[in-house]
LOVO-669638 format. One record per atom (N, C-alpha, C, CB): residue in three letters; x, z, y. Coordinates in steps of 0.001 Angstrom, whole numbers, plus 500000, padded with zeros to 6 digits. Glycine has a CB too. Example, Ala and Ser with C-alpha at 12.3 -4.5 7.8 and 13.67 -1.06 7.14 Angstrom:
! residues 2
ALA513190507800494310/ALA512300507800495500/ALA513200507800496700/ALA511308509046495527/SER512850507080497750/SER513670507140498940/SER512900507870500030/SER514084505725499402/
//
This chain:
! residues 292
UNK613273729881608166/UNK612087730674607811/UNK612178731100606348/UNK610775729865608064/UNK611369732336606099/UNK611842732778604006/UNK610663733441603835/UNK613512734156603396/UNK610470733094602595/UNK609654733819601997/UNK609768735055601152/UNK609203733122601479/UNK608680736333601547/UNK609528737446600825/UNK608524737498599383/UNK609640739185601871/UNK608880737740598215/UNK608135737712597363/UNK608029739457597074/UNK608639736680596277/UNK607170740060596750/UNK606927741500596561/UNK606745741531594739/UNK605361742063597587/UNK606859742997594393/UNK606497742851592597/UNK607645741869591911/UNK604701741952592253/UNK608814741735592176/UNK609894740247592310/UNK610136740417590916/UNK611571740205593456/UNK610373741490590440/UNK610954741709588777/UNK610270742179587786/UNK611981742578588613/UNK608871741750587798/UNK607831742264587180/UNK607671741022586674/UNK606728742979587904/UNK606494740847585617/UNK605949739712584769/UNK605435738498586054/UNK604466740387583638/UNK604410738758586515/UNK604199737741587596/UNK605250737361588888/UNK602984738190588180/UNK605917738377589385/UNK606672737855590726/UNK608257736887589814/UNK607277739722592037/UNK608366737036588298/UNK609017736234588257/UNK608712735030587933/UNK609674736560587810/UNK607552734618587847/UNK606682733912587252/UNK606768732796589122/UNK604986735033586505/UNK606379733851589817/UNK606808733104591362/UNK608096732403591682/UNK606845734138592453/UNK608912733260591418/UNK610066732881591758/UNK610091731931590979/UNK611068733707591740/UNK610475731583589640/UNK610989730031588607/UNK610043729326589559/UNK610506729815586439/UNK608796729227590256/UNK608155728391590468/UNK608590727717591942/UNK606921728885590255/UNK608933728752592451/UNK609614728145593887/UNK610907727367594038/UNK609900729243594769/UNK611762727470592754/UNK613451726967592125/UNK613461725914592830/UNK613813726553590353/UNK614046725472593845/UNK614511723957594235/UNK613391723427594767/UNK615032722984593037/UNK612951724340596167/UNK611645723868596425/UNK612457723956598176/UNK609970725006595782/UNK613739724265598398/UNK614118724060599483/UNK613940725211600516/UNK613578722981599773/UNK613124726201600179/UNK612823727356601155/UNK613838728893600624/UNK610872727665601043/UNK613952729471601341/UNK614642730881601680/UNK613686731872600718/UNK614565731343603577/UNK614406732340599839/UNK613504733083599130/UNK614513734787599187/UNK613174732196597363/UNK613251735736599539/UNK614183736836599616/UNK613087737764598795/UNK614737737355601310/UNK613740738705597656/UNK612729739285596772/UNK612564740676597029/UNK613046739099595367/UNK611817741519597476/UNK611899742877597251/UNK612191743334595814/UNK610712743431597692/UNK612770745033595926/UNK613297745110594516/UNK614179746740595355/UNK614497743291593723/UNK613630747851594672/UNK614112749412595027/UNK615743749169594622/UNK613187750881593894/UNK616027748268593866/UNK617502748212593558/UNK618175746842593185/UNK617742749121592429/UNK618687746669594180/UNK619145745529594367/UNK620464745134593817/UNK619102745387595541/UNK621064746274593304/UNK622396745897592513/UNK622050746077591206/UNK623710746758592834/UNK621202745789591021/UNK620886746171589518/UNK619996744637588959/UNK619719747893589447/UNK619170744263589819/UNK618178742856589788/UNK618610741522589436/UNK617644742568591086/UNK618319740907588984/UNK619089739799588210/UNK618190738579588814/UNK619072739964586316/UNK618668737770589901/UNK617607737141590474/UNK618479735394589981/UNK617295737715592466/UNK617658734154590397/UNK618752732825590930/UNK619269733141591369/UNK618656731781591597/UNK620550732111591492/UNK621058731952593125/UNK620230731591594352/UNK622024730907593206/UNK619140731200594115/UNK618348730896595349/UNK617798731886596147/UNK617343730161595064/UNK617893733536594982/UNK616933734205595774/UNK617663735382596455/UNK615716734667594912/UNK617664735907597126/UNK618341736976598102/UNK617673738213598071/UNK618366736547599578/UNK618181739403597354/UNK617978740614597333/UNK617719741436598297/UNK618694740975596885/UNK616711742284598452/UNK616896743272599639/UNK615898744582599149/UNK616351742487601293/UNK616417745477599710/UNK615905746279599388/UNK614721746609600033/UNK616617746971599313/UNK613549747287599179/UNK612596747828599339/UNK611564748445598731/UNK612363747368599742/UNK610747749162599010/UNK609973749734598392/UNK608259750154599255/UNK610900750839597956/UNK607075749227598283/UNK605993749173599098/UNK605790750914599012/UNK604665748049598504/UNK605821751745598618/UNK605087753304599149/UNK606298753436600235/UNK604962754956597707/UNK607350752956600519/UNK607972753124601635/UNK608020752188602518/UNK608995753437601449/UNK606952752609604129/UNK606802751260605178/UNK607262750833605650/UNK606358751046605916/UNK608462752097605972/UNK609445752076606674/UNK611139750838605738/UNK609605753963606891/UNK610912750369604925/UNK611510749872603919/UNK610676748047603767/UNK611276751119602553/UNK609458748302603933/UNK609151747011603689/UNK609365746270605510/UNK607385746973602860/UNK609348747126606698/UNK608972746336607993/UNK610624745835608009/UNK608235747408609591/UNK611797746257607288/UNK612708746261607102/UNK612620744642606963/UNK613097747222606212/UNK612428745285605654/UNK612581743937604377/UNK611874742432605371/UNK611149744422602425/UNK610992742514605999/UNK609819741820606213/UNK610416741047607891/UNK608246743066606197/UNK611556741466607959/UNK612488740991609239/UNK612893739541609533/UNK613797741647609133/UNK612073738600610070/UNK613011737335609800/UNK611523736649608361/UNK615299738009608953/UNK610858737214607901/UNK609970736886606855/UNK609107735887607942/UNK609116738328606026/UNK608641734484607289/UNK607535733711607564/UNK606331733949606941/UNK607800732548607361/UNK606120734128605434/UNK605765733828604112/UNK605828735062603832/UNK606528732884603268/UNK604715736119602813/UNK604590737294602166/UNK603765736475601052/UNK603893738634603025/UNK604544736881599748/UNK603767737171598585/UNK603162738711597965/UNK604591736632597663/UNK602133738636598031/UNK601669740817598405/UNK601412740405596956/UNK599792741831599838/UNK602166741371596114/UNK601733741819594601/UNK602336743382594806/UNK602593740750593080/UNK600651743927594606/UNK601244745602594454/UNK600956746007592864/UNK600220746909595650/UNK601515746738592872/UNK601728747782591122/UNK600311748218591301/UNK603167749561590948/UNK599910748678590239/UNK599308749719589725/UNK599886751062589937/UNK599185749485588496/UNK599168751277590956/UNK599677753050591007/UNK598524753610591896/UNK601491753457591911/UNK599008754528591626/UNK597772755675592026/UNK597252756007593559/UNK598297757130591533/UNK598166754895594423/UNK598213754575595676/UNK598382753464596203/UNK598860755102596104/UNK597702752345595067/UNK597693751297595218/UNK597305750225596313/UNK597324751251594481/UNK596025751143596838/UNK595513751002598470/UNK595839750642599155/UNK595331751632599161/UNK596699751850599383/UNK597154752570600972/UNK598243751766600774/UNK597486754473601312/UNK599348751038599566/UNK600555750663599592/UNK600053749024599989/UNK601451751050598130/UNK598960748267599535/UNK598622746978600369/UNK597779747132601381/UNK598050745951599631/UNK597253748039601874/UNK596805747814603295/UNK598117748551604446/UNK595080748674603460/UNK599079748925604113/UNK600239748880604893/UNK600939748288605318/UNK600777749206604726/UNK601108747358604224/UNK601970746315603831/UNK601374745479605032/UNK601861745709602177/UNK600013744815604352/UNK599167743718605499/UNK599589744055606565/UNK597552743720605677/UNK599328745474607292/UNK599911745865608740/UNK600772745314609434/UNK600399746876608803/UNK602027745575608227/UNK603454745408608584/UNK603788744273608735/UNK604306745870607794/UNK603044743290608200/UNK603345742055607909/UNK602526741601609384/UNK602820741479606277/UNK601450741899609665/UNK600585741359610896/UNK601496741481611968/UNK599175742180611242/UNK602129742882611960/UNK602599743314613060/UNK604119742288613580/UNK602833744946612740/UNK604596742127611693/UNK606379741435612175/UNK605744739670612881/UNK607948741085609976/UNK604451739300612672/UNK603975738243612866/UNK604509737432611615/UNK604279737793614208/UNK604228737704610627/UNK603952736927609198/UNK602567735735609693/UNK603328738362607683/UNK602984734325609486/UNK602303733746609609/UNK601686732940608311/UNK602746733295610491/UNK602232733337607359/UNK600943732781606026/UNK601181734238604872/UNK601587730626604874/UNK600344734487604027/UNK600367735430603062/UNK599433734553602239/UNK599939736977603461/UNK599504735132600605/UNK599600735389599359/UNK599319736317598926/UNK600415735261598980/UNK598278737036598712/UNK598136738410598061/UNK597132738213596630/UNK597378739560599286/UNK597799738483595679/UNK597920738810594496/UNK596324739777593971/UNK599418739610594481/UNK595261739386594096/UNK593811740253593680/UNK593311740103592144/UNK592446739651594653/UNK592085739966592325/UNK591828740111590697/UNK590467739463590551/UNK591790741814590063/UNK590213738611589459/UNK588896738326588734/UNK587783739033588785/UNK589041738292587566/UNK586941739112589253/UNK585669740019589120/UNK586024741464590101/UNK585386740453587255/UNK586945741281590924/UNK586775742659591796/UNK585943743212592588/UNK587484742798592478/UNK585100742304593156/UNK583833742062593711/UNK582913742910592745/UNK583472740455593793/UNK582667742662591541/UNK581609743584590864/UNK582068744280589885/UNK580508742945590333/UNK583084744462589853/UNK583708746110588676/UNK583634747226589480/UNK585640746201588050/UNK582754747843590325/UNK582758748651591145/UNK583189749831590662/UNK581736748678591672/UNK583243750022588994/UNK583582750977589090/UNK585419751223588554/UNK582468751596588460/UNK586052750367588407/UNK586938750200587887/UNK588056750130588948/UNK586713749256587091/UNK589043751464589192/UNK589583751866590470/UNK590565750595591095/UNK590452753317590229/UNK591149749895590196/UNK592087748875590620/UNK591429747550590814/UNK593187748743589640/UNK590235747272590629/UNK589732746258590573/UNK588715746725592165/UNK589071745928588942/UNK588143747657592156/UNK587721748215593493/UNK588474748598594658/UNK587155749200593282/UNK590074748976594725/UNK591091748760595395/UNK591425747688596210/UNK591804748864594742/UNK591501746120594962/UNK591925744954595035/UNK590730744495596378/UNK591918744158593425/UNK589455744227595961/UNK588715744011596647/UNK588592744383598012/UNK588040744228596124/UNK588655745485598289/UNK589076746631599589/UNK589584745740600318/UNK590201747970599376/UNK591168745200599637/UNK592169744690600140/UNK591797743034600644/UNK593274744893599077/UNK590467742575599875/UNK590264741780600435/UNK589374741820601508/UNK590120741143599756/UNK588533742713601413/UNK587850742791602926/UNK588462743019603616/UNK586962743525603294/UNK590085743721603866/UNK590237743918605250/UNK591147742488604929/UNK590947745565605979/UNK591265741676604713/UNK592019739903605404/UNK590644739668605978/UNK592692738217603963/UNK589568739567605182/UNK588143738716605341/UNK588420739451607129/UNK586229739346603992/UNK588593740966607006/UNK587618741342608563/UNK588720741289609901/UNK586810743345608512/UNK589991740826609365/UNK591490741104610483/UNK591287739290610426/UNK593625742161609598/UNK590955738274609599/UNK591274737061609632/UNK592643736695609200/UNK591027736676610784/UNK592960737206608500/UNK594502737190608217/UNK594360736221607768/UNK595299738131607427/UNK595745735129607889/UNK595864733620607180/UNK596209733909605953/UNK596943732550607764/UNK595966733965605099/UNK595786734166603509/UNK595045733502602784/UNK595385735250603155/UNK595920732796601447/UNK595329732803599899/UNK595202733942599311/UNK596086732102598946/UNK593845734139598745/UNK593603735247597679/UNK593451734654596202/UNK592226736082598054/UNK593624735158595632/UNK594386734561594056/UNK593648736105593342/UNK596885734380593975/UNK592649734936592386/UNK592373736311591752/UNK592284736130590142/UNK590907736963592362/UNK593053736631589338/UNK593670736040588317/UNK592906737117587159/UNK595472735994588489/UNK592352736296586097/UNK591674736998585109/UNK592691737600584746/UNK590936736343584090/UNK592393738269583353/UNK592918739046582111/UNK594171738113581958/UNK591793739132580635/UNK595750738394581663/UNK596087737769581334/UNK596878737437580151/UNK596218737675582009/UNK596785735936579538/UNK597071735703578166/UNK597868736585577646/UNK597578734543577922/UNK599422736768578301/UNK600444736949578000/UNK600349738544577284/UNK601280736631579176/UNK599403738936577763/UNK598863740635577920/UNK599189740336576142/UNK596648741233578741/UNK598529739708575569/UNK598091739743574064/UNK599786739659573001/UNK596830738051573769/UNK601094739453573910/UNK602091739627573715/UNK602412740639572295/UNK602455739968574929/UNK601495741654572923/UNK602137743251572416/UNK601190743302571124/UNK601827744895573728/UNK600563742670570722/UNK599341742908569816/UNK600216741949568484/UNK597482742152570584/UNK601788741634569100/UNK602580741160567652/UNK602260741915566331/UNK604204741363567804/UNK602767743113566234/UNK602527744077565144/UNK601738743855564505/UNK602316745157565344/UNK600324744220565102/UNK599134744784564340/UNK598770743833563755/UNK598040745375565003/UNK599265742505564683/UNK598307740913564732/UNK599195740587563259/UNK598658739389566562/UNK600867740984562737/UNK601271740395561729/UNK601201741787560770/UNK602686739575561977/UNK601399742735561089/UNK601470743991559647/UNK600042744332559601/UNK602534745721559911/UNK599119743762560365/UNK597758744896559984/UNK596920743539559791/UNK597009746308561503/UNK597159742213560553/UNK596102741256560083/UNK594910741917561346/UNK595622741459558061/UNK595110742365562603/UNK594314742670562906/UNK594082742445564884/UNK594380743843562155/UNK593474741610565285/UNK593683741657566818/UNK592845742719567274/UNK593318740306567595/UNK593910743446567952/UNK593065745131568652/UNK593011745444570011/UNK593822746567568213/UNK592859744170571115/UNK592359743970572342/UNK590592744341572170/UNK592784742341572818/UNK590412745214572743/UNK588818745519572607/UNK587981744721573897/UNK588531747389572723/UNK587761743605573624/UNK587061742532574695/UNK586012742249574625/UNK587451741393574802/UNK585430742859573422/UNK583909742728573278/UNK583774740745573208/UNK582957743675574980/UNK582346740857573198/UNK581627739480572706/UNK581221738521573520/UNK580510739673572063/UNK581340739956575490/UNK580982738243576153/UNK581699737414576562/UNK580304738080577198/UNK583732737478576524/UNK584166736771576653/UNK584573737081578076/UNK583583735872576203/UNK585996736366578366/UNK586980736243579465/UNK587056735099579513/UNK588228736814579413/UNK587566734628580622/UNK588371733345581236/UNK589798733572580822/UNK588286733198582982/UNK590739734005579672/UNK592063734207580012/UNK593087733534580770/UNK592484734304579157/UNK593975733906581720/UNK594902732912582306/UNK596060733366581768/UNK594959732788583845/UNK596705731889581696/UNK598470731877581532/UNK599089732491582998/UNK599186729971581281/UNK600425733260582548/UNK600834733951583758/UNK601667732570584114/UNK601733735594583589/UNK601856731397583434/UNK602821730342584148/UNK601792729685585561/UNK603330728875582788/UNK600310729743584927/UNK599541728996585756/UNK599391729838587176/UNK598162728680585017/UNK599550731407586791/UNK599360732210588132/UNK600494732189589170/UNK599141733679587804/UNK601639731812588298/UNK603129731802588925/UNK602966730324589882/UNK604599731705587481/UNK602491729333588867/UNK602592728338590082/UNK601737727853590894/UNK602984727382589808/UNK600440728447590622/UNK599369729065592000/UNK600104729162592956/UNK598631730550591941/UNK600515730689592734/UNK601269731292593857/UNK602429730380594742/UNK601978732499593208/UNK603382730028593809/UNK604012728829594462/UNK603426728109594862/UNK604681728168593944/UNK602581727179594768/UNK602101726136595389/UNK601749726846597060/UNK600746725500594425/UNK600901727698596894/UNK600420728236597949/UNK601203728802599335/UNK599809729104597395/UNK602031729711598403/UNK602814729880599172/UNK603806728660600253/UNK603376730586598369/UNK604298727773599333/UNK605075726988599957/UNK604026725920600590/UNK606182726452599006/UNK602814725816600584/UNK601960724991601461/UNK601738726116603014/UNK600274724574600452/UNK601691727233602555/UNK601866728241604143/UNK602696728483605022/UNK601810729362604107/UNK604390728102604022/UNK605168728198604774/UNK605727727197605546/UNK605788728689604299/UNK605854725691604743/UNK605559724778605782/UNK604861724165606661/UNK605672724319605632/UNK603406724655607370/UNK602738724337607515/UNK603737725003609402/UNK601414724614606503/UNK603113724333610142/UNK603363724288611533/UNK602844725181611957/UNK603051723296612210/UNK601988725955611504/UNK600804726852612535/UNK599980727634611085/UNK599349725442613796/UNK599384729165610924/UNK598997729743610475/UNK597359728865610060/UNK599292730882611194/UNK597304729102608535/UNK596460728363608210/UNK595051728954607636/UNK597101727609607438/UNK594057728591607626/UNK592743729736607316/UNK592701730004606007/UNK591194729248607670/UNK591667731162605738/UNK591944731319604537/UNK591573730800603274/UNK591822732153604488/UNK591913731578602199/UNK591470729985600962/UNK591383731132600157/UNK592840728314600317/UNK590532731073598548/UNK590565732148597632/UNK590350731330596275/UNK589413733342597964/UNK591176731247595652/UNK590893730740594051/UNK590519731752592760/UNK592260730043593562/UNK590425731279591930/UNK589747732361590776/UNK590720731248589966/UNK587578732603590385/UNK592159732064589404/UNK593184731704588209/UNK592800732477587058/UNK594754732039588534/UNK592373731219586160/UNK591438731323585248/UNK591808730610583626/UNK590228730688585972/UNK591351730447582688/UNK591529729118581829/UNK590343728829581193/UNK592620729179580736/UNK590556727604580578/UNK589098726888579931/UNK588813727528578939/UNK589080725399579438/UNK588981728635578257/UNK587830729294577345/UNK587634729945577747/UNK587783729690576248/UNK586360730739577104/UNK585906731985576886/UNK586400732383575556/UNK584468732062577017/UNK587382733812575932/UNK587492734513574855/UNK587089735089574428/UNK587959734881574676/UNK586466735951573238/UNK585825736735572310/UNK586962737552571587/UNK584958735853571349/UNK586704738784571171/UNK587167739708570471/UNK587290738737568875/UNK586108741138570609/UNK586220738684568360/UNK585728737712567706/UNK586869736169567389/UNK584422737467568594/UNK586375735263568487/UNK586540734007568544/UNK588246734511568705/UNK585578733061569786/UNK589170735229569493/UNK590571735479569639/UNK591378735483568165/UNK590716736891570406/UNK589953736426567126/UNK590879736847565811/UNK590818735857565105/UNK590505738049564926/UNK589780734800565383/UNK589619733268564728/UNK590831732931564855/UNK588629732129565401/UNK591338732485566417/UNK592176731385566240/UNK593316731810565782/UNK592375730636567326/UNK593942733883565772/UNK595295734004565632/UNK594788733485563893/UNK596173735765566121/UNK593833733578563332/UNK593701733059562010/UNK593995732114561679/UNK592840733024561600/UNK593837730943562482/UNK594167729668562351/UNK595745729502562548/UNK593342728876563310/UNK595678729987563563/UNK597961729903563958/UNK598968730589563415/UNK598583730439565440/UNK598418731651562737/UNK599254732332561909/UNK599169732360560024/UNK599040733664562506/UNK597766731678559946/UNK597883731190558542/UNK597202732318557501/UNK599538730932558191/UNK597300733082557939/UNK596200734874557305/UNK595222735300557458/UNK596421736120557609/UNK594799736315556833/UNK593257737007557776/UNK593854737678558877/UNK592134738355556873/UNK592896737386559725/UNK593174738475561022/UNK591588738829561000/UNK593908737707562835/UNK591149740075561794/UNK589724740766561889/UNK590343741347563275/UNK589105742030560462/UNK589064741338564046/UNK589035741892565749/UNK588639743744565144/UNK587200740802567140/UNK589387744598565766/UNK589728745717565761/UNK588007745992566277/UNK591191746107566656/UNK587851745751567085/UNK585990746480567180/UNK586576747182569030/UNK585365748553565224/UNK585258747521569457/UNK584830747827570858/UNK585034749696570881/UNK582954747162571139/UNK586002750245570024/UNK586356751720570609/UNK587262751659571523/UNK586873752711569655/UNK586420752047572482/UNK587484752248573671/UNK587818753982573873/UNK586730751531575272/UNK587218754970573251/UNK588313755867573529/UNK589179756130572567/UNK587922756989573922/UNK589007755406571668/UNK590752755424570837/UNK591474754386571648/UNK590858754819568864/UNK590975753155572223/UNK591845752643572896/UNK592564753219574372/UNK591283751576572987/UNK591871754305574926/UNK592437754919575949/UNK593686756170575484/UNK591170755490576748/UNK593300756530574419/UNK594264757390573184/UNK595631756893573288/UNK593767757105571461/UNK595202755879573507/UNK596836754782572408/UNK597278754396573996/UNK596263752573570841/UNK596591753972574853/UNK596976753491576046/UNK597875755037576701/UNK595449752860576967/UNK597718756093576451/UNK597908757568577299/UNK599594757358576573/UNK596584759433576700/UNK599767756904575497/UNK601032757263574953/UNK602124756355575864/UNK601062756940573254/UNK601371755068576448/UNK602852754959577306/UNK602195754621578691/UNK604130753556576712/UNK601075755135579217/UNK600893754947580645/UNK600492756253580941/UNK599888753831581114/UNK600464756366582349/UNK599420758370582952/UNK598184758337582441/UNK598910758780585033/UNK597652759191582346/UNK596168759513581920/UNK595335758730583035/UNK595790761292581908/UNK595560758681584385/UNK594244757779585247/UNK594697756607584722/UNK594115757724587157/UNK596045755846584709/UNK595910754508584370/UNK595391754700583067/UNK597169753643584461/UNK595129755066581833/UNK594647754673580551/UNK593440754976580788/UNK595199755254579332/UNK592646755681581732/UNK591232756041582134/UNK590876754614582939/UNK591125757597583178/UNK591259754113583527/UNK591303752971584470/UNK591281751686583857/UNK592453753022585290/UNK591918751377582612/UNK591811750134581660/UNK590807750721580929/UNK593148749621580751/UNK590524751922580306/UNK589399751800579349/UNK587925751463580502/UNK589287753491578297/UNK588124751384581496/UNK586722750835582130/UNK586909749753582598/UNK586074751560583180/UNK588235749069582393/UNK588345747726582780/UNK587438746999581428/UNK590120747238582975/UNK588218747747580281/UNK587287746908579120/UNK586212747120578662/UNK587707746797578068/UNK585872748711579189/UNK584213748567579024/UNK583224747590580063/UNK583624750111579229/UNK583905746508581182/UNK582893745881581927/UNK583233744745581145/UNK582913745826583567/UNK584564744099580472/UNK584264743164579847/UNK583689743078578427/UNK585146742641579963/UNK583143744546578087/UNK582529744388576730/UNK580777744479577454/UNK583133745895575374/UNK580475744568578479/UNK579067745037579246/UNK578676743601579633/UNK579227746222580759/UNK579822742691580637/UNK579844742199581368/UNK580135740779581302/UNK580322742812581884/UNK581444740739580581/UNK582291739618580356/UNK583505739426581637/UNK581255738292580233/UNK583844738368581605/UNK584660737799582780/UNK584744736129582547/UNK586299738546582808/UNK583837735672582796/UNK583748734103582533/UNK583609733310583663/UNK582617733721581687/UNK584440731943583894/UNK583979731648585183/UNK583294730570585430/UNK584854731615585952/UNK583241730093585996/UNK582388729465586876/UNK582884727772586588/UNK582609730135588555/UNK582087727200586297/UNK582707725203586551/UNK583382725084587482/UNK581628723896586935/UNK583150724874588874/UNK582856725438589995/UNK584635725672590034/UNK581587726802589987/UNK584490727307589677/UNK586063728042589913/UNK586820727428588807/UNK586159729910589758/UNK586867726327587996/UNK587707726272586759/UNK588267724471587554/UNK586557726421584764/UNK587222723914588118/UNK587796722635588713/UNK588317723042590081/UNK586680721411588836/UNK588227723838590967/UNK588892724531592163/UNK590540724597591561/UNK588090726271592529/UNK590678725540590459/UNK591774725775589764/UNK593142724187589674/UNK591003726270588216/UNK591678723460588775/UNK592743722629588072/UNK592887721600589394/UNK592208721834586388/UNK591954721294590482/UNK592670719891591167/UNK593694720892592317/UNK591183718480592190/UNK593864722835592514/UNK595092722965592652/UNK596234722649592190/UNK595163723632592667/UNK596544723145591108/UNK597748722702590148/UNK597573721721589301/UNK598196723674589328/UNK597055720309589700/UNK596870719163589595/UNK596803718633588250/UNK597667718658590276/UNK596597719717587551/UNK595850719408585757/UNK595523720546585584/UNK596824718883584277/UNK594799720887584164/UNK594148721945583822/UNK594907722932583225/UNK593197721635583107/UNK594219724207583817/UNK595096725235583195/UNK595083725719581779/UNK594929726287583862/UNK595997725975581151/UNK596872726373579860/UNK595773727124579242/UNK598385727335580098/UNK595374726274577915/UNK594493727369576834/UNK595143728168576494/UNK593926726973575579/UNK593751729318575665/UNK594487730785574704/UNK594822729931573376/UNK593111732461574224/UNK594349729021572827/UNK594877728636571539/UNK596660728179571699/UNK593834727276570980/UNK596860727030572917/UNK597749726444572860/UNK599083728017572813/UNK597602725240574124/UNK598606728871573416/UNK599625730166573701/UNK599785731152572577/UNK599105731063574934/UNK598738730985571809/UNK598853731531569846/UNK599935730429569812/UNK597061731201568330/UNK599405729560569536/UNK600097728550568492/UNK601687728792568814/UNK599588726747568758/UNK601921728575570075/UNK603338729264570585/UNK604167730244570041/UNK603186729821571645/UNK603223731183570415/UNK603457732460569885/UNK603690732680568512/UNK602511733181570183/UNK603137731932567511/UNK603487732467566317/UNK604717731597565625/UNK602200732526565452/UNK604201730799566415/UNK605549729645566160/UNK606678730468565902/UNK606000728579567560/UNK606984730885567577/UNK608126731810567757/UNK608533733221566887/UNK607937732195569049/UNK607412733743566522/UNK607384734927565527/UNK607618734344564137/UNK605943735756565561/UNK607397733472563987/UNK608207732509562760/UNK609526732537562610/UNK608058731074562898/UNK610202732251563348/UNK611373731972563835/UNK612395732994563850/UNK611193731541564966/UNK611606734381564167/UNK611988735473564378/UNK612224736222562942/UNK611071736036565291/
//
């Protein structure tokens, strides 16, 4: 039996894969180019591509186990409610699909209203599925090196009410766990939905505190313009995706994204301790930019 992991060479599906390493199961990764992909030895290449169905029922041959992580694209939909199909149809008996924090009430925010979609139709087909719905994540704050060391300045516009941020290690071994509890399991199992999360609440604010503290300088939070931040976003994404994050962050400057006791102990007695603070992932981080 194998598990196919989807999204395989992206930030999270590799985040899956290290997590599955020597876990004894068949791992086969989608990936449009397979001589080009740099996987373990554990994992087995094949080609595919979710806007092509005809490519994933392929791929999905001999599959027990689906990990559904779709892209961001402008057909983001139609490319996971196909998928589900294909997968119902080859008789996939556990799935993994990859959703989001607060998709339920960003109604207006196209990928976060997509995601959700995608969960009503498991909720209304009964599909045996974990839904995994993973805040903002830490790692995102990666790219904010620059500004965070030549300008003294964190310019994530998150406003004041704060996120749950998650580590992408904690979402990676979510997913693993899950996955490999579906695939050994004897018989298709009901469904389950976590909220991958971490123990703070972040602040625009409270974020430029701590890179203050870990990096030893002033840092100041850049402020809540979001159409200069959709400006700067257009220079390396399409115009709907930079239209599409600037209303992701206008619900967490409206809204927040904070979770729940509730969803934060669900989390941790999954992956059997608590998930990874934003401080401990500065402190990391600058460590390493030290170094550099």
């Amino acid at each position: 039996m194998t598990i196919l992991v989807t999204g395989s060479t992206g930030t999270i599906g590799t985040q899956v894969l290290n997590h599955l390493a020597g876990q004894g199961v068949e791992v086969r990764a989608l990936t449009r180019s397979p001589g080009k992909a740099q996987f373990p030895q554990y994992v087995t290449a094949v080609r595919g591509d979710l806007a092509d169905v005809d490519s994933v029922r392929a791929a999905l041959d001999g599959v027990s186990t689906l990990f559904l992580l779709v892209p961001n694209a402008a057909d983001e939909l139609t490319q996971a409610m196909l998928t589900l199909t294909a997968a119902r149809e080859t008789g996939v008996k556990g799935i993994v699909y990859l959703s989001v924090f607060k998709g339920e009430a960003y109604a207006d925010v196209p990928h976060f209203a997509g995601k959700h979609t995608v969960e009503r139709m498991i909720e209304a087909l009964d599909l045996p599925a974990t839904i995994l719905r993973p805040a903002y994540f830490i790692q995102n704050d990666l790219r904010l090196k620059e500004p965070l060391l030549n300008f003294g300045a964190y310019g994530m516009p998150i406003g004041a009410k704060g996120i749950s941020m998650v580590d992408i290690r904690d979402i990676g071994e979510a997913a693993a766990i899950e996955l490999l509890r579906r695939e050994r399991a004897s018989a298709p199992l009901g469904r389950e939905t976590y909220a991958l999360v971490g123990p703070d609440v972040v602040t625009g604010e409270g974020a430029a505190a701590i890179w203050r503290d870990e990096l030893g300088r002033a840092v100041h939070y850049g402020g809540d313009d979001l159409a200069a931040m959709e400006q700067r976003f257009k220079a390396a994404m399409p115009a709907w995706l930079a239209l599409d994050m600037r209303l992701m962050f206008g619900r967490y400057q409206s809204d927040g994204a904070v979770a729940t006791a509730d969803e934060l102990a669900r989390l941790t007695k999954l992956l059997g301790r608590a998930p990874r603070a934003y401080r401990d992932f500065a402190r990391d981080a600058a460590a390493q930019w030290r170094k550099g």
